[in-house]
C-alpha positions, 0 to 999 in steps of 0.5 A: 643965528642958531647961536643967538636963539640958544644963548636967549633961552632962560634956564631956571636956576638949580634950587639951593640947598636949604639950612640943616637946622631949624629956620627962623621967620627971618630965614623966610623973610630973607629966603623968599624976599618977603617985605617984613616977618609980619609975612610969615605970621600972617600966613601962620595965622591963615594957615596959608603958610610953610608948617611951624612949630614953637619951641618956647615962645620962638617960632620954628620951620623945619627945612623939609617942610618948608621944601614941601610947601614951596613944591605944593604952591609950584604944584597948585601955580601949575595945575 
């Protein structure tokens, strides 16, 4: 019984190991499942989003940021 309770608890998965190199809207949208890159622009436009920056006229994420934000929406979804 005892077996059966324990093989029932759900234990989150360790976090991946993101990119060394600077990520693209479309590493976003594959990262979190996102329905279309417009995601990514919108939360850029709204300020809602990971921090980027542009080089050229490409938009780019830094991982570490990225990291940071996820850790503040799981932060504010606790609090």
């Amino acid at each position: 019984m005892a077996d059966r309770r324990r093989a029932s608890v759900e234990v989150a998965p360790a976090p991946r190991a993101l990119p060394t190199r600077f990520l693209t809207p479309d590493d976003l949208v594959e990262m979190f499942e996102l329905p279309s890159v417009e995601t990514v622009y919108q939360w850029r436009r709204k300020r809602t989003g990971p921090r980027g920056f542009r080089v050229g006229r490409h938009l780019r994420f830094d991982p570490e940021d990225v990291r940071a934000w996820v850790e503040s929406q799981i932060k504010r979804v606790a609090a």
